[in-house]
C-alpha positions in Angstrom: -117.7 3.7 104.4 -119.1 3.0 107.5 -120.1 -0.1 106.6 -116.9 -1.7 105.4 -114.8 -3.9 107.2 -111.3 -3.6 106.5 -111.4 -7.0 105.3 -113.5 -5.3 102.9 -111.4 -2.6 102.0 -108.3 -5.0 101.7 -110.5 -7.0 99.0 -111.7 -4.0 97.1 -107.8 -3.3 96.5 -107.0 -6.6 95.6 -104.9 -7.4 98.8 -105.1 -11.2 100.6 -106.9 -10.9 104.1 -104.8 -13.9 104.4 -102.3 -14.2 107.3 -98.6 -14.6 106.0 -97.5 -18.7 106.1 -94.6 -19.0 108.3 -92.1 -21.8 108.3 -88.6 -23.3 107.3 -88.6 -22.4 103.5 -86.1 -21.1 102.0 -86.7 -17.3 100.1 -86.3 -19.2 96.6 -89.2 -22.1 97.6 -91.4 -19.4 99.2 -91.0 -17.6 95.9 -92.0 -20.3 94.1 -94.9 -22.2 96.3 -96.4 -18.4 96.2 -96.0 -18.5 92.3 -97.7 -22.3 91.8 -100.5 -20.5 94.4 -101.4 -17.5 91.8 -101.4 -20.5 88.9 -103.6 -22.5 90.9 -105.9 -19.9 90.9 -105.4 -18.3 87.6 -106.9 -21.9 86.2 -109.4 -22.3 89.0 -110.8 -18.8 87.7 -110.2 -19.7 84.0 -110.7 -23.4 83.6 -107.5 -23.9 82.0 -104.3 -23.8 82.5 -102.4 -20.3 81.6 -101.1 -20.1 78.1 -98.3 -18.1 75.7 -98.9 -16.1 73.4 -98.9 -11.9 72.4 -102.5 -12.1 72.4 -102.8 -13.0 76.2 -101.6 -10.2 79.0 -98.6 -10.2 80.5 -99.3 -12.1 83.6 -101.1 -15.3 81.8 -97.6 -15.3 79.8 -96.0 -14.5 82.7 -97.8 -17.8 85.1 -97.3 -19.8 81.5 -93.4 -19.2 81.5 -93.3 -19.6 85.7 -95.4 -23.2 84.8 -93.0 -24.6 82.0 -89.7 -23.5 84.6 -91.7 -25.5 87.6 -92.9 -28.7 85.1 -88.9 -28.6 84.1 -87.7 -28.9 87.6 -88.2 -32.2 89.9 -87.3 -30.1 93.2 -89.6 -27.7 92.0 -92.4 -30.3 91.4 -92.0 -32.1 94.7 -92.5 -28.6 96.5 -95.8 -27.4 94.8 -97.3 -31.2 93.8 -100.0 -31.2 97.3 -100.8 -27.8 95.5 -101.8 -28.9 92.2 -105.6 -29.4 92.3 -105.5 -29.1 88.6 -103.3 -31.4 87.3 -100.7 -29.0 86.1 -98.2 -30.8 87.0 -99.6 -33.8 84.8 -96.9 -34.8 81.7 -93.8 -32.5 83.2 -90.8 -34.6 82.8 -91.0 -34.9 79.4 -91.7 -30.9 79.1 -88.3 -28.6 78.3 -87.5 -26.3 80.0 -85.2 -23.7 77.6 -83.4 -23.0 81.0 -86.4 -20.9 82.7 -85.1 -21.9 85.9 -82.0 -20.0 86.1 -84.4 -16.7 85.7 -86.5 -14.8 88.5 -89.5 -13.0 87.9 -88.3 -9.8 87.3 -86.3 -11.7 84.0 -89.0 -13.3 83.2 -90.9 -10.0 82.7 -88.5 -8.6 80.9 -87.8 -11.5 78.5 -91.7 -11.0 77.9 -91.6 -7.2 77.1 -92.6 -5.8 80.3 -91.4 -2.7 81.7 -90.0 -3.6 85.4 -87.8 -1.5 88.0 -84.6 -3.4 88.8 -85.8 -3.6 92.3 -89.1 -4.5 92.0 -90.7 -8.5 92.1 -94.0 -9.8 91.0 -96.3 -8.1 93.8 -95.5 -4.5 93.5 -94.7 -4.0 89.2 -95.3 -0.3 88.3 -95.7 -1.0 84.9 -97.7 -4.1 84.5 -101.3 -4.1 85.6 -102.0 -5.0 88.9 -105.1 -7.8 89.2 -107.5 -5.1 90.2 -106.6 -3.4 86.7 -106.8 -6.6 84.8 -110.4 -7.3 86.3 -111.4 -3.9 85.2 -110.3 -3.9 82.0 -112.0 -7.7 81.4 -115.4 -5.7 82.6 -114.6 -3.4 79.1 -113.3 -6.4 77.2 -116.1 -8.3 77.4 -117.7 -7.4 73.7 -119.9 -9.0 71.5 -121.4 -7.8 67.8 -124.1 -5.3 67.9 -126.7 -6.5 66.2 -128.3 -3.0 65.1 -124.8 -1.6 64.0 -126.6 0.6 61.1 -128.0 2.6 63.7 -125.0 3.6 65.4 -122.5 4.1 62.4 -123.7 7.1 61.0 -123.4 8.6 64.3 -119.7 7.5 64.4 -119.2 8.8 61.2 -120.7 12.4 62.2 -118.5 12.5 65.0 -115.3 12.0 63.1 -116.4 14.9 60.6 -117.2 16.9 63.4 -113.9 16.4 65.0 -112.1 16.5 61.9 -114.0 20.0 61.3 -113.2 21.3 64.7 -117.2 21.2 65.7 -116.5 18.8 68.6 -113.0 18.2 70.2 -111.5 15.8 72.6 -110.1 16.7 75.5 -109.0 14.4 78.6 -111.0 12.3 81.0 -111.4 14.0 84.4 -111.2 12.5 87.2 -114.3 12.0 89.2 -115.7 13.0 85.8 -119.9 11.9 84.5 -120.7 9.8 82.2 -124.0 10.0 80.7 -126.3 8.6 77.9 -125.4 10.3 74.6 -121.9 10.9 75.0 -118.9 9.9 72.9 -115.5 8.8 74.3 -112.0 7.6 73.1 -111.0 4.4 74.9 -108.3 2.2 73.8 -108.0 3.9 70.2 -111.5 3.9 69.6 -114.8 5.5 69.8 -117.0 5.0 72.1 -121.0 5.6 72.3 -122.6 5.4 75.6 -126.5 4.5 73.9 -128.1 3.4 77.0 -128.2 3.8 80.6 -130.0 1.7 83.1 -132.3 2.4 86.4 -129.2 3.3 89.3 -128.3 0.4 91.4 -126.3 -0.5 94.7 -122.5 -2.3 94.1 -123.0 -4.9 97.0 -119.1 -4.5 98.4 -119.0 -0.3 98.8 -122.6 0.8 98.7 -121.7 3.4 95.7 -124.7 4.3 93.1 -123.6 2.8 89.9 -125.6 1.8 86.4 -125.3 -0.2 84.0 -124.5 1.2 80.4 -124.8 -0.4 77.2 -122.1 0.7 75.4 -120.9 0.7 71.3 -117.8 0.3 69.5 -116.9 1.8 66.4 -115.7 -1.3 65.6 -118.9 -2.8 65.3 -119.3 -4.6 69.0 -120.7 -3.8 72.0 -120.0 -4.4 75.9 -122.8 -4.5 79.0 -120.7 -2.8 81.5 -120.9 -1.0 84.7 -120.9 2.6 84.9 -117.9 2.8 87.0 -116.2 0.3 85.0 -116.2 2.5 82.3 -114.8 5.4 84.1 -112.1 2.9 85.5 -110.7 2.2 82.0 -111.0 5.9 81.4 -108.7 7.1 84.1 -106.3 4.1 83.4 -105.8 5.1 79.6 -103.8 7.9 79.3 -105.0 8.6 75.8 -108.1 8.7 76.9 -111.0 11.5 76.0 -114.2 12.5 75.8 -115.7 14.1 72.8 -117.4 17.5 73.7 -120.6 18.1 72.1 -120.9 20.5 69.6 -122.2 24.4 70.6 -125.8 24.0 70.1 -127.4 27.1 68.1 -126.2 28.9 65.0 -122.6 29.7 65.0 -123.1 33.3 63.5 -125.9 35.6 62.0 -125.4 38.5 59.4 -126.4 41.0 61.7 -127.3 41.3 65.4 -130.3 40.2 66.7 -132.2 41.3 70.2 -129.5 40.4 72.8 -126.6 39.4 70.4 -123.2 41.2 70.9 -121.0 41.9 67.8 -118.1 39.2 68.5 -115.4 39.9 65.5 -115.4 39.1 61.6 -114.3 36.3 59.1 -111.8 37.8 56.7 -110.7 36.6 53.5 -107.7 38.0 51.7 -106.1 37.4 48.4 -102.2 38.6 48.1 -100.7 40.9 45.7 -97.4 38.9 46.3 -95.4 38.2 43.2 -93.6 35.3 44.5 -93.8 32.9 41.1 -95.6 30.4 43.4 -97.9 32.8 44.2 -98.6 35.1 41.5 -99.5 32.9 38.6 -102.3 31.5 40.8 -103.5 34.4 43.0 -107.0 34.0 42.3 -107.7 30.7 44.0 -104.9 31.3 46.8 -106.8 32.8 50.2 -105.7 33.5 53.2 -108.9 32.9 55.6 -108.7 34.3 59.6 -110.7 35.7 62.0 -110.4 38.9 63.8 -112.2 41.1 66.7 -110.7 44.0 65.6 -111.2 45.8 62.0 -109.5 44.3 59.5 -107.9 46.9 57.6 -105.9 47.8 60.7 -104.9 44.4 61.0 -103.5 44.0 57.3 -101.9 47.0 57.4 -98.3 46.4 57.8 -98.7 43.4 55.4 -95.4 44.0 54.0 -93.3 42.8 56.9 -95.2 40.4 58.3 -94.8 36.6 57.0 -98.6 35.9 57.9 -99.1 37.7 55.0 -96.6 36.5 52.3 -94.5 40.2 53.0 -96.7 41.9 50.8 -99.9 44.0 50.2 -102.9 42.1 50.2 -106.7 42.9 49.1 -109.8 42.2 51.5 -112.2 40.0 49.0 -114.7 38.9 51.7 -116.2 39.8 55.2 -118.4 38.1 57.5 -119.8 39.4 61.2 -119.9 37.2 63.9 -122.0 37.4 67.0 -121.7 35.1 70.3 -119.1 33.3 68.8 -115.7 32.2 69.8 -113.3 33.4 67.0 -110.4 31.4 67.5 -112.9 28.1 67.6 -114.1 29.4 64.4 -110.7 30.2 62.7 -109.6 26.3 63.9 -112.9 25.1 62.4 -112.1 26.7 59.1 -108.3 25.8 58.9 -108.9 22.2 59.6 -112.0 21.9 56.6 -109.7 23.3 54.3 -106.6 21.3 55.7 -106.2 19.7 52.2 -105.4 22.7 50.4 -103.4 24.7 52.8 -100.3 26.1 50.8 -97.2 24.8 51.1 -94.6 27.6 50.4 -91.8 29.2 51.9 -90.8 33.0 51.3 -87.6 34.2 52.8 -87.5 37.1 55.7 -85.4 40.3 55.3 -82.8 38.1 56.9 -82.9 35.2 54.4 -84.8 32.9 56.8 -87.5 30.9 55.2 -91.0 30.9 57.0 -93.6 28.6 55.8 -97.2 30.6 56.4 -99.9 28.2 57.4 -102.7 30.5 57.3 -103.7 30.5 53.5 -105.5 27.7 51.1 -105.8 27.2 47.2 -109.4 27.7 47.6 -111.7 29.7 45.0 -113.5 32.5 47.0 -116.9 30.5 46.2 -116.5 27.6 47.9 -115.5 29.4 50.7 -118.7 31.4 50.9 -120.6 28.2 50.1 -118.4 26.5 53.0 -119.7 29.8 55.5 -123.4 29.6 54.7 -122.5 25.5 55.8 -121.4 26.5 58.7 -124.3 29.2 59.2 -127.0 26.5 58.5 -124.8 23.9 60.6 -124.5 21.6 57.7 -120.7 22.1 57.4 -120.3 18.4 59.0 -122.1 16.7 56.0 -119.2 18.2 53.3 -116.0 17.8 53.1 -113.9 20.0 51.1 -111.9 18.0 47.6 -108.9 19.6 46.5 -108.9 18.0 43.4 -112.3 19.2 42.2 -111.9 22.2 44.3 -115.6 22.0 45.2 -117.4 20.8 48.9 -118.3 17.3 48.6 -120.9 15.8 50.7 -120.1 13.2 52.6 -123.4 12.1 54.6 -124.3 8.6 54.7 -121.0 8.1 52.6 
């Protein structure tokens, strides 16, 4: 920092170094010579002049509107004309006006759909982008099609599986958080691949090491960017994540091995309810948890307890786990098998319905196939299909 002026630190935020103008104007011309200023420059930085339209951001709509109100007005035009180095101005007495200049800026903004705090004007919004936002997020805009997209969409398409599967999750961006080559985020609504990272380099303005990443879409485009930019657009997009990477290893063994410590057990239970929901199909209907304790001690007051339908049940299936974390495991399972989960509600001793979510129309097969997938770590290539009750691979698909 030592290095920076405070010039410098004034343009990094997006302030003007510029001294304030002083003179006889009124509030209402100041306002509006310091509006024509930011149009001037919107189309000295553009080329054009600032247009409607949803698909532009909410200042270009918002200099568009301020344009049309100053065209519309001859007082307004006389003020700004030594300004117009663009010829704005050019055509504006034949140009309506639909009454713009009876509204400020803050009206403006909200005839436009902004968010805006009564007392608040165009320099201090709290819910619009300031310019500094706007330039970071054109540094992530700037996309074009990837030309080797069949290289990158299986790998999108393993990453949904895995999060749909509970293998990978995604959790918020830290601040001050990495990126690195390899990872995955969520930016915007969609994924993104960071697939290469370049030599570090020097930003010329505050001295801070910074790369340059080229970055994928699931979409099918792909944006040049800065490191930092990236991280920018993260910290600014609350529904923002990154995508962990998935535990690397086997998840379990059958028995221990060397080092391994005994970590809890897979339990699969059928129920002896005779609920006529329930009983007809009892074969195919599974209840499918993990525990760290022994399971026999954990099913024993079955009867009273609406995990287990309020009734007996019968242990059909076992499976040890070592080094594994159980409730991980449990959310893995839950979520391949989402599609069958049974919908059914049994009343309490009180006459309450509860609705257990812990049991699937599942044949015990394909649940042991569906374990030895997730032994081998091949459980992200299958879905499960309800209708065929069977896994289906899904690789490549």
């Amino acid at each position: 920092m030592a290095d920076l002026t405070d010039d410098d630190i004034l343009d990094e935020l997006g302030l003007s170094t510029e001294p304030e103008k002083k003179g006889g104007r009124s509030h209402e011309e100041a306002r509006i010579i310091a509006g024509f200023e930011e149009i001037v420059r919107f189309a000295g930085e553009h080329g054009r002049a600032p247009a409607h339209g949803e698909d532009k951001d909410i200042f270009e709509r918002l200099y568009a509107v301020r344009l049309d109100r100053i065209r519309g007005n001859a007082a307004y035009r006389g003020l700004v004309a030594d300004l117009d180095t663009h010829g704005l101005l050019a055509g504006a007495a034949d140009i309506a006006t639909d009454n713009t200049d009876q509204l400020d800026d803050d009206a403006l903004l909200e005839e436009l759909g902004a968010d805006v705090d009564g007392d608040t004007d165009i320099s201090t919004l709290t819910h619009v982008k300031p310019r500094a936002a706007v330039r970071a997020a054109e540094d992530i805009g700037d996309r074009t099609p990837c030309p080797d997209f069949d290289r990158f969409k299986p790998l999108f398409a393993a990453v949904r599986s895995n999060l749909d599967a509970g293998v990978r999750e995604a959790r918020p961006f830290a601040k001050d958080a990495s990126i690195d080559k390899g990872e995955f985020f969520i930016l915007g609504g969609q994924i993104v691949y960071v697939a290469e990272q370049g030599d570090d380099e020097l930003r010329t303005k505050n001295k801070v090491p910074d790369s340059r990443l080229r970055v994928i879409y699931d979409n099918g485009t792909e944006g040049d960017i800065l490191m930092r930019s990236l991280q920018r657009a993260l910290h600014k997009d609350d529904a923002a994540r990154r995508i962990t990477d998935p535990d690397a290893g086997p998840l379990f063994g059958n028995v221990a091995d060397g080092g391994d410590t005994e970590s809890g057990t897979i339990y699969v239970l059928q129920s002896k309810s005779q609920h006529p929901a329930i009983a007809p199909n009892r074969q195919i209907i599974h209840k499918i948890g993990v525990t760290g304790g022994e399971v026999n001690i954990r099913v024993a007051n079955a009867n009273t307890d609406p995990t287990y339908l309020f009734a007996g049940v019968e242990v059909v299936a076992t499976y040890k786990l070592f080094n594994i974390n159980r409730s991980r495991l449990e959310h893995l399972l839950h979520r391949f098998f989402d599609a069958a989960r049974l919908d059914v509600e049994i009343p309490d001793r009180f006459g309450r319905n509860v609705r257990p979510r812990e049991w699937f129309m599942v044949p015990l097969p394909v649940i042991n196939e569906a374990v030895e997938r997730i032994r081998d770590q091949t459980i992200t290539d299958y879905s499960y299909n309800p209708v065929t009750a069977s896994l289906h691979h899904i690789r490549g698909n």
